[in-house]
Backbone as CSV, one residue per row, in Angstrom:
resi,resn,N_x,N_y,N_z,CA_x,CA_y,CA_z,C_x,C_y,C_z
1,UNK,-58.654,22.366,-19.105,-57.440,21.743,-19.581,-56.271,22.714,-19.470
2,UNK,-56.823,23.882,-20.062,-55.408,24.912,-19.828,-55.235,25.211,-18.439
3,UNK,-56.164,25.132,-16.891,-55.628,25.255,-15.891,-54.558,23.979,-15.433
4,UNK,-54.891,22.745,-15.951,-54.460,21.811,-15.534,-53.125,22.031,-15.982
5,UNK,-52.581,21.859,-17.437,-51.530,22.515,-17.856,-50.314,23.009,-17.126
6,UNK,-51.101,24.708,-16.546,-50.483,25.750,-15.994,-50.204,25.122,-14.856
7,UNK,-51.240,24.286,-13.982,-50.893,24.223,-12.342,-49.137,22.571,-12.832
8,UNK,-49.436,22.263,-14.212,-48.663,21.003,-13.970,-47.093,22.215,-14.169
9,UNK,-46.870,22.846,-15.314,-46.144,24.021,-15.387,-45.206,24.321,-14.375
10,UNK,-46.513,24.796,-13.260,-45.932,25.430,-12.015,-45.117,24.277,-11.167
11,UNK,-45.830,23.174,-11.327,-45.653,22.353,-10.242,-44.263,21.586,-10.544
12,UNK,-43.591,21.336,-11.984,-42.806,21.845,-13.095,-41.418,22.223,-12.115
13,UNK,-41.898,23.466,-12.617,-41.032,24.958,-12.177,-40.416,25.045,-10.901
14,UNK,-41.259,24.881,-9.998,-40.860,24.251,-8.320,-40.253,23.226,-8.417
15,UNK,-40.809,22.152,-8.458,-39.850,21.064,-8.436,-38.199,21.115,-9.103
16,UNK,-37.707,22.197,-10.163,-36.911,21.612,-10.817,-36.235,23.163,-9.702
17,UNK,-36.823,23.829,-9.772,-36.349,25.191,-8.366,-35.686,24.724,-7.389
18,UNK,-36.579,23.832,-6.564,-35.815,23.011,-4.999,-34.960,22.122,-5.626
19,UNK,-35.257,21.184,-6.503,-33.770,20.799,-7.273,-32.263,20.993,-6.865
20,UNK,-32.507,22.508,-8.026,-31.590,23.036,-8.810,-31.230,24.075,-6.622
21,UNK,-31.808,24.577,-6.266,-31.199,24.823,-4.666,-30.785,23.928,-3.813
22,UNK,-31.310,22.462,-3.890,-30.787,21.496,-2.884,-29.365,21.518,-3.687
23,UNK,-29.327,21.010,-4.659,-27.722,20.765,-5.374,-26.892,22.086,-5.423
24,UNK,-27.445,23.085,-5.207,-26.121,24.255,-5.097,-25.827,24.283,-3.576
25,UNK,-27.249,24.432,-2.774,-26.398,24.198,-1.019,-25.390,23.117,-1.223
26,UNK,-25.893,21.951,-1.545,-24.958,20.494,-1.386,-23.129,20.462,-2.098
27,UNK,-23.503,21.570,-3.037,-22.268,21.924,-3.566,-21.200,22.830,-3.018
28,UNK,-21.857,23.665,-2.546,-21.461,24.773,-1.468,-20.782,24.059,-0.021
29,UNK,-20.991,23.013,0.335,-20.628,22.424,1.361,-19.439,21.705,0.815
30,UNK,-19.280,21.639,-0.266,-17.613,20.123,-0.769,-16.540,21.656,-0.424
31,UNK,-15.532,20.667,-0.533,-14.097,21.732,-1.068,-14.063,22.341,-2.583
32,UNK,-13.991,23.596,-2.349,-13.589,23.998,-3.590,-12.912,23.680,-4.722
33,UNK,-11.839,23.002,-3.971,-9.844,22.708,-4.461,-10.156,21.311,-4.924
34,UNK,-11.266,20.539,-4.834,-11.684,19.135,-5.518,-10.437,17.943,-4.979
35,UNK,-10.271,18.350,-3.405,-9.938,17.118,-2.666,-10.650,16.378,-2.214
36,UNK,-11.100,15.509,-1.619,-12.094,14.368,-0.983,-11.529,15.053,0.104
37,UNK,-12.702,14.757,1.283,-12.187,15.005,2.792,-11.560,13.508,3.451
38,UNK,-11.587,12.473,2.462,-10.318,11.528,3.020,-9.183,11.986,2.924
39,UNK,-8.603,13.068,2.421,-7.211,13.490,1.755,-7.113,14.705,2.849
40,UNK,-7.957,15.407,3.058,-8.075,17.109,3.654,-8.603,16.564,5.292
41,UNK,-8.131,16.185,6.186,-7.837,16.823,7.703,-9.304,17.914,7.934
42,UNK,-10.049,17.518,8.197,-11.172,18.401,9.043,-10.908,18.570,10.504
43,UNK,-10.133,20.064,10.751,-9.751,20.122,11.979,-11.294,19.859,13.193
44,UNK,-12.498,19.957,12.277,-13.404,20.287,13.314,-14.465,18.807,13.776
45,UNK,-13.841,17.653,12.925,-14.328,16.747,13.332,-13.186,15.609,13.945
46,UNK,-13.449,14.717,14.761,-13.056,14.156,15.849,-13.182,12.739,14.782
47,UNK,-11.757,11.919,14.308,-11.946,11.068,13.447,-11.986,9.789,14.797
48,UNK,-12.775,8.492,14.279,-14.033,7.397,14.874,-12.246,6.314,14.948
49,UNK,-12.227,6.498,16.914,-11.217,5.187,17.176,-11.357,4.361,16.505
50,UNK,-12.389,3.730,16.467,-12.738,2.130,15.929,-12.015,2.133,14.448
51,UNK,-12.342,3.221,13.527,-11.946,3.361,12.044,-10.111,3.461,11.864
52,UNK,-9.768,3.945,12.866,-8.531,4.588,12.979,-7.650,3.258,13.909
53,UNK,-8.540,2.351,14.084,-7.485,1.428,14.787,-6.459,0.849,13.863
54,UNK,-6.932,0.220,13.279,-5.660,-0.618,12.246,-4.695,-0.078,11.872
55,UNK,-5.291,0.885,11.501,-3.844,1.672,10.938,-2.956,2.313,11.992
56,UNK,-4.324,2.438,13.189,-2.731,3.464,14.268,-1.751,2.371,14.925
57,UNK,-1.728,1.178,14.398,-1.041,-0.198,14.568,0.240,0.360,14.277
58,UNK,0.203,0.312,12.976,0.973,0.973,11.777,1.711,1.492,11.884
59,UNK,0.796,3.057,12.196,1.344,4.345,12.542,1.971,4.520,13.929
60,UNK,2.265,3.192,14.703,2.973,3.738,15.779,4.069,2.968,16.111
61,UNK,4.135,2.240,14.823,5.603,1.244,15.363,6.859,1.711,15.622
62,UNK,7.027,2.777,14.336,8.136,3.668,14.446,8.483,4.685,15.726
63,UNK,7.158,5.345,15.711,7.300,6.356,17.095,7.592,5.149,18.345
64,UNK,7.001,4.134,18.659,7.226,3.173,19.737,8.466,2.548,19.974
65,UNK,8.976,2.164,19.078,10.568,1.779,18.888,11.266,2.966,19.361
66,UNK,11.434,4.418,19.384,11.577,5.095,19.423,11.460,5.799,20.898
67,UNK,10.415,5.409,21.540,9.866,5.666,22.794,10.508,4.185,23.777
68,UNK,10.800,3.145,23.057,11.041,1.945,23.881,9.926,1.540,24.149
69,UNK,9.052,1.526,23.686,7.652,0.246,23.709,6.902,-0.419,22.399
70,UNK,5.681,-0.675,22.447,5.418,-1.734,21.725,4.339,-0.768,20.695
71,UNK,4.189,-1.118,19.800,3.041,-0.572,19.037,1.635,-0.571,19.914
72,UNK,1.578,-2.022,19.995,0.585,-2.244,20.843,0.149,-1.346,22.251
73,UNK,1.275,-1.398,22.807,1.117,-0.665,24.111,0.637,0.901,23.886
74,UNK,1.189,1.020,22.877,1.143,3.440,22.616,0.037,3.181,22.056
75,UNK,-0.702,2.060,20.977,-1.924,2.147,20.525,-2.848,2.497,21.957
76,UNK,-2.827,1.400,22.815,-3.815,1.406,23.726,-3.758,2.641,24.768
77,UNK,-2.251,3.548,24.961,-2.636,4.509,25.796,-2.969,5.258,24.334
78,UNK,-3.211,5.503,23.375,-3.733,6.743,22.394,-5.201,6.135,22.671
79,UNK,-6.220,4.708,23.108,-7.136,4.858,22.861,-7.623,5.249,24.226
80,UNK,-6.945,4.794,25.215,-7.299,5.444,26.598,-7.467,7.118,26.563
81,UNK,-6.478,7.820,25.809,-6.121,9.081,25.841,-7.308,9.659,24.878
82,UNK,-7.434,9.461,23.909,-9.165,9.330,23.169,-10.466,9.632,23.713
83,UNK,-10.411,8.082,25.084,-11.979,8.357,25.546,-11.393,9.896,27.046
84,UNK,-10.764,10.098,27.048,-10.208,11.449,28.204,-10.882,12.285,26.882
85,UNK,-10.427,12.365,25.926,-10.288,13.691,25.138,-10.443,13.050,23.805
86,UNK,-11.761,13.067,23.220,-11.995,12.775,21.708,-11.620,13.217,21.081
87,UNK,-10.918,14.526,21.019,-11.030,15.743,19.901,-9.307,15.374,19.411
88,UNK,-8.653,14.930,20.961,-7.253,14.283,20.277,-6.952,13.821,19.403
89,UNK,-5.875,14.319,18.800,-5.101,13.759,17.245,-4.140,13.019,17.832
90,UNK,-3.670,11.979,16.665,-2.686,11.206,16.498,-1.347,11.816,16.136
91,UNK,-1.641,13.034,15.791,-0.720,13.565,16.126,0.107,14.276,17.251
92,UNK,-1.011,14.883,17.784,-1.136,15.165,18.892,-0.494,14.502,19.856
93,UNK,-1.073,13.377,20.124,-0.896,12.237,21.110,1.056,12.042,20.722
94,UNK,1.214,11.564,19.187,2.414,11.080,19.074,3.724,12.409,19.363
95,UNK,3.113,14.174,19.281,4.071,15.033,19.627,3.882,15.108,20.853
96,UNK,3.016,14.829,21.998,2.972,15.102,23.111,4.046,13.516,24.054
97,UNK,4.035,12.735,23.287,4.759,11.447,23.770,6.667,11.656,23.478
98,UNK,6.376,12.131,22.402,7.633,12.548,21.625,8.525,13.787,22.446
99,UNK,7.781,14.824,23.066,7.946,15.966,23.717,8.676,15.631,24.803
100,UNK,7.662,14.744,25.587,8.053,14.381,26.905,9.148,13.790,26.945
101,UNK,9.116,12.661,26.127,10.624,11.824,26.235,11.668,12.208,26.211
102,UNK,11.415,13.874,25.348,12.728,14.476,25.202,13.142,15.221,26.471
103,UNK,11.754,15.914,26.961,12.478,16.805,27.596,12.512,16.511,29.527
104,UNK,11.611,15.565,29.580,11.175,14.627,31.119,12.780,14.396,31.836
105,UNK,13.604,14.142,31.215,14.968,14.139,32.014,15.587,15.542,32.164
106,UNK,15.298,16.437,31.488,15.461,17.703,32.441,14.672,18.578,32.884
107,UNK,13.317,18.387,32.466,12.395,18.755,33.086,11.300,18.109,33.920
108,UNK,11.261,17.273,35.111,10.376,16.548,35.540,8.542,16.357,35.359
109,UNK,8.591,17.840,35.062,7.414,18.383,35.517,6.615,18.031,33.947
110,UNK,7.156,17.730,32.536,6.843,17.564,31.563,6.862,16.046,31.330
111,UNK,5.462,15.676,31.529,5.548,14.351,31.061,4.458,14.773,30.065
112,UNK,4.252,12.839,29.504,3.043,13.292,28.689,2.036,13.147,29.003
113,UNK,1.688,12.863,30.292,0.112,13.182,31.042,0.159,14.542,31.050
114,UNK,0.983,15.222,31.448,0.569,16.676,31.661,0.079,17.647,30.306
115,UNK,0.953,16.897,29.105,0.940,17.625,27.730,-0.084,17.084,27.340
116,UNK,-0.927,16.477,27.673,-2.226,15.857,27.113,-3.496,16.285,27.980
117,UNK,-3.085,16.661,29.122,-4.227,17.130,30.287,-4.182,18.905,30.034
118,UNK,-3.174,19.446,29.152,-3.273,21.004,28.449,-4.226,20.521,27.395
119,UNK,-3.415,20.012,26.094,-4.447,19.941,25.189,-6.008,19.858,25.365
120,UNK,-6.512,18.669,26.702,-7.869,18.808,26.853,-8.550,20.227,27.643
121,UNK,-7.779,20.509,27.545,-7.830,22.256,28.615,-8.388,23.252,27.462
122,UNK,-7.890,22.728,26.322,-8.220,23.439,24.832,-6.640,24.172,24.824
123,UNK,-5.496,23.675,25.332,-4.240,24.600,25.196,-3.516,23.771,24.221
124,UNK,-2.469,24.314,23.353,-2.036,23.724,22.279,-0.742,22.911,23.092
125,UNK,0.109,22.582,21.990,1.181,21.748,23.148,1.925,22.948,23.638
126,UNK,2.889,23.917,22.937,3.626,24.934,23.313,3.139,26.066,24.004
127,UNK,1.972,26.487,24.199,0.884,27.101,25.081,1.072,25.890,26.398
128,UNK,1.179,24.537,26.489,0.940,23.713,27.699,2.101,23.750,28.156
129,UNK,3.561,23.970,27.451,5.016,23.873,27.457,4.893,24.543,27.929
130,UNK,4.607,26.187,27.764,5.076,27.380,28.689,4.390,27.252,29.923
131,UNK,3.304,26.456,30.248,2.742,26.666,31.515,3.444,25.755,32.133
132,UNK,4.295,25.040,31.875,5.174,24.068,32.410,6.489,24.351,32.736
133,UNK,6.578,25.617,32.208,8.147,26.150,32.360,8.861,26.516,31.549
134,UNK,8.561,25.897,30.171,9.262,26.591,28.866,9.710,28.255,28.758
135,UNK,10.315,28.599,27.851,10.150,30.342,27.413,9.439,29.410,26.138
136,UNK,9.011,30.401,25.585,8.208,30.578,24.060,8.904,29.985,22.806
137,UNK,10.391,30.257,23.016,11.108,29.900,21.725,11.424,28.438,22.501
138,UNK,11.579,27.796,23.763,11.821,27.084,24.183,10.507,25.683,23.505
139,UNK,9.500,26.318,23.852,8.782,25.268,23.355,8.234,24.787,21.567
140,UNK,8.718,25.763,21.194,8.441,26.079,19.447,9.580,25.192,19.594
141,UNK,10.930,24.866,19.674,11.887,24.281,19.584,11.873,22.764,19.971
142,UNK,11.202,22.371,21.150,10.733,21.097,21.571,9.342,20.817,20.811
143,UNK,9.071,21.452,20.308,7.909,20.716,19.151,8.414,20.402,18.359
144,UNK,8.796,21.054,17.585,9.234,20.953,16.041,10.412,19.889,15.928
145,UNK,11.182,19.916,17.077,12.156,18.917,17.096,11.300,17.597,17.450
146,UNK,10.618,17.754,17.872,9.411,16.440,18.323,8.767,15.679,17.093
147,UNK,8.228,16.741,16.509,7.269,16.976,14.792,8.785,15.674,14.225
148,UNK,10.003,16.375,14.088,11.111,16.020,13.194,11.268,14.778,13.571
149,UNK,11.442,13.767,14.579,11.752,12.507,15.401,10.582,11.708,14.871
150,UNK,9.420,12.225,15.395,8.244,10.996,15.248,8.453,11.202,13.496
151,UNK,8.746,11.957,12.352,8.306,12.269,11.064,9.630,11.014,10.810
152,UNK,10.828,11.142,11.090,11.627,10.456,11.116,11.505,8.831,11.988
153,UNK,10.955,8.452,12.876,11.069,7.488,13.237,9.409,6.505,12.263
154,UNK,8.738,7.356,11.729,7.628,6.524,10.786,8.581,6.717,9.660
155,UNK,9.514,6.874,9.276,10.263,6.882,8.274,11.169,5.591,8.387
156,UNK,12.388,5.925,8.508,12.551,4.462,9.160,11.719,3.323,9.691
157,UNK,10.727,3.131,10.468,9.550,1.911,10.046,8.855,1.587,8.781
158,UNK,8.834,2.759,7.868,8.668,2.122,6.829,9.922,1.750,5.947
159,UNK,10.504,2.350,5.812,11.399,1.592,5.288,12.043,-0.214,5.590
160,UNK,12.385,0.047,6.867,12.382,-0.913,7.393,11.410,-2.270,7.325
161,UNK,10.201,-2.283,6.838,9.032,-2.747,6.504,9.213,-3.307,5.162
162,UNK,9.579,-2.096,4.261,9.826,-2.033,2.893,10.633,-3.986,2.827
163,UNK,12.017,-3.311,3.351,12.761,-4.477,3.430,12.781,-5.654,4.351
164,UNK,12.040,-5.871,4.829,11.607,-6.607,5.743,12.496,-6.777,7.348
165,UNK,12.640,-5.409,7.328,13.074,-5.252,8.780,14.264,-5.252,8.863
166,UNK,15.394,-5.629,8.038,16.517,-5.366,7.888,17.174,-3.885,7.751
């Protein structure tokens, strides 16, 4: 009886051991800072077209108005541009569209096939700018002014939305 006991004890002791280690690995893997990773951007995973459709409806009316096309239409080259390059962001896609438009009338050579055929190269956009002709401060400047337009033209669509388009 007292071995039975001891072996139940042990058997006890282990069990509540792998437990108490599965739940600290499993804990060890969340964010520290107690955001959900719906809120926190995982640069290292590739978020699922299908999940991301509806909303990149949404998310592209403003930039499209902006570009002179349709939501519809920039949706479908972001999903074309997707199966080229999964790892592509929507952001991405919308500063590399944004880039071009600006700078394609004085620079030919910058469209946004080319700023999207760097990124899949693994080159960032302003790393793809300078191989295109930029200087360095040249392309930090056509981003950020890019970043500022699309941040501003989903601004105005929502608003615009708000009030029903007026």
């Amino acid at each position: 009886m007292k071995r039975t006991a001891a072996r139940l004890t042990t058997s006890v002791t282990l069990a509540l051991g792998l437990a108490l280690a599965t739940a600290t690995a499993l804990a060890a893997q969340k964010p520290a800072h107690g955001h959900s990773s719906a809120h926190a951007p995982n640069p290292n995973r590739a978020s699922n077209p299908d999940q991301d459709r509806g909303k990149d409806a949404d998310r592209f009316r403003g930039v499209a108005k902006k570009l002179g096309t349709t939501p519809d239409a920039l949706e479908a080259e972001y999903a074309a541009a997707r199966q080229a390059n999964p790892k592509l962001t929507h952001g991405q896609f919308v500063a590399a569209n944004m880039v071009a438009h600006n700078l394609s009338a004085k620079n030919p050579n910058i469209t946004t096939q080319a700023i999207l055929d760097g990124l899949k190269s693994g080159k960032s956009i302003g790393q793809t700018l300078q191989s295109l002709g930029l200087s360095e401060k040249e392309a930090k400047e056509a981003e950020a002014s890019a970043k500022h337009e699309a941040k501003q033209a989903e601004h105005d669509a929502a608003e615009a939305g708000k009030t029903g388009g007026q």
